[in-house]
N, C-alpha and C positions, 0 to 999 in steps of 0.2 A: 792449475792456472793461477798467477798469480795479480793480484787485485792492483789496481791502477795509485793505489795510494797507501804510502808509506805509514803505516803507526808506529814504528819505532821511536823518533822522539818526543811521543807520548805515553808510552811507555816505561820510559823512564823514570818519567816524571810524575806519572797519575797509578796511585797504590788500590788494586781492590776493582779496576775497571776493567780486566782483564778478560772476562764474560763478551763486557757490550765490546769490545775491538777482533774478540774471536769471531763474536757475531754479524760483524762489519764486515770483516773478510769474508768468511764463509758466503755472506747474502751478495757482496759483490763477484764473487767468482759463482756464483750459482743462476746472478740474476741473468744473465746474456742466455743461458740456455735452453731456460724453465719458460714457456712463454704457452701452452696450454693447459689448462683452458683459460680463455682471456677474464679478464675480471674488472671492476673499480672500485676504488675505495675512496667510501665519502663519508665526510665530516657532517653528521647530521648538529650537534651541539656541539658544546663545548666537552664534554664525555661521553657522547654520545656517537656512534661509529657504522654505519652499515658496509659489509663487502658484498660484490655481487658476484655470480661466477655465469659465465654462459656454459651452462651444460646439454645442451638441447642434445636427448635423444636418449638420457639417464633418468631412470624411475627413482623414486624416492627409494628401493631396496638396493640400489645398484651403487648409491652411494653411504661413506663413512664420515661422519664429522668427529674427531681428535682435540680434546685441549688437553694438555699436560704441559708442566712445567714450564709455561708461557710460551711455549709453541702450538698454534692452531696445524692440523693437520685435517684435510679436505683429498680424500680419497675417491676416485670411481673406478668402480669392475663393472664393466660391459659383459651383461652373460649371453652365452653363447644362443642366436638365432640361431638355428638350423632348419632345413627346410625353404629356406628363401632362394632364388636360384638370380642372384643380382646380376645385372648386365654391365651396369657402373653404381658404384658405393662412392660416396661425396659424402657423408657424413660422417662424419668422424666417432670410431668407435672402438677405441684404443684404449686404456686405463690412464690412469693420472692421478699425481699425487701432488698438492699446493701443500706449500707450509709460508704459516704466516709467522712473525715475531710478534708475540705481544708483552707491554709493558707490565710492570708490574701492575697489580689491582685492577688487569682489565677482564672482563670474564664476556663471555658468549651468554648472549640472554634469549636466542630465538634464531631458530633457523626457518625456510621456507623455499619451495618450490613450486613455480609457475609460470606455465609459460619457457618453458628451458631456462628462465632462471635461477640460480640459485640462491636465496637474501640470506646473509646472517648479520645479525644487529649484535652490534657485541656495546658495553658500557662499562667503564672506568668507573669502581668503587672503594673511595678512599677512605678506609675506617676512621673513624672519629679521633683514636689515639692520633694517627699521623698527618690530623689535619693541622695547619699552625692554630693557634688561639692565642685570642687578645690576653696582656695579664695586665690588670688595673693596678695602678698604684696608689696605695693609700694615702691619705694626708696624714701628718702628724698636727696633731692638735697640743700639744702637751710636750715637755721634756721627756726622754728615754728614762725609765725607771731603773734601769741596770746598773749596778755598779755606785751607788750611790748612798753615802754613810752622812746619817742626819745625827747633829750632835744636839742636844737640849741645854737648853737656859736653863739653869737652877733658878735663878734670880726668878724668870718669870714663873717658873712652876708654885714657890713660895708664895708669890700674890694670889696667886688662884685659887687656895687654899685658905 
């Protein structure tokens, strides 16, 4: 299927971004399909992130949580009841597999189950190196010492003596 919008002539133009426009494509031709189990995602801070997933009827063994390579993967296997002799089944008990993108520096801090939901709080951790920092500028007080040939007064050295 192909994705309702063109990158080609961004592409051309933008060197090293080839990743996030794979990943543009890819999420737009996946998104129309992929739609259980339902979820939200909320902006708790400013790096701060919770997803929720309605899994109502998966036990905490029956599900898989995945981070690699900034992709979140959220997996369920429904294991098999046997024994139950259903009249009508309405609850959905089928496997499923969510993948989220995550940006760089964002990491999964906490998962949780209750109530058929499922919370995971994930947080943006910008190491110190690639945060910007202020650089102060010094005042000069004085001339630049560099480069600089002092030549002496005989005359005066004579008096001093």
């Amino acid at each position: 299927m192909r994705s309702a919008f063109d990158f080609t002539p961004f592409r051309r133009s933008a060197v090293g971004f080839d990743r996030l426009f794979d990943m543009l494509e890819s999420s737009a031709a996946s998104g129309a399909s992929e739609n259980y189990p339902p979820f939200d995602l909320i902006r708790e801070g400013e790096h701060e992130y919770r997803i929720e997933l309605a899994v109502a009827g998966f036990r905490r063994d029956e599900i898989e949580i995945t981070s690699h390579q900034n992709v979140l993967i959220i997996r369920g296997r429904k294991t098999d009841e046997s024994g139950a002799d259903y009249i009508h089944r309405g609850i959905a008990t089928r496997s499923f597999e969510r993948r989220f993108a995550l940006a760089d520096h964002v990491q999964v801090t906490g998962a949780d189950l209750a109530d058929g939901m499922l919370a995971l709080t994930l947080k943006r951790e910008i190491p110190e190196t690639m945060k910007p920092r202020r650089i102060e500028i010094g005042g000069i007080t004085a001339a630049p010492q560099h480069d600089r040939i002092e030549a002496k007064d005989e005359k005066r050295q004579s008096e001093d003596a």
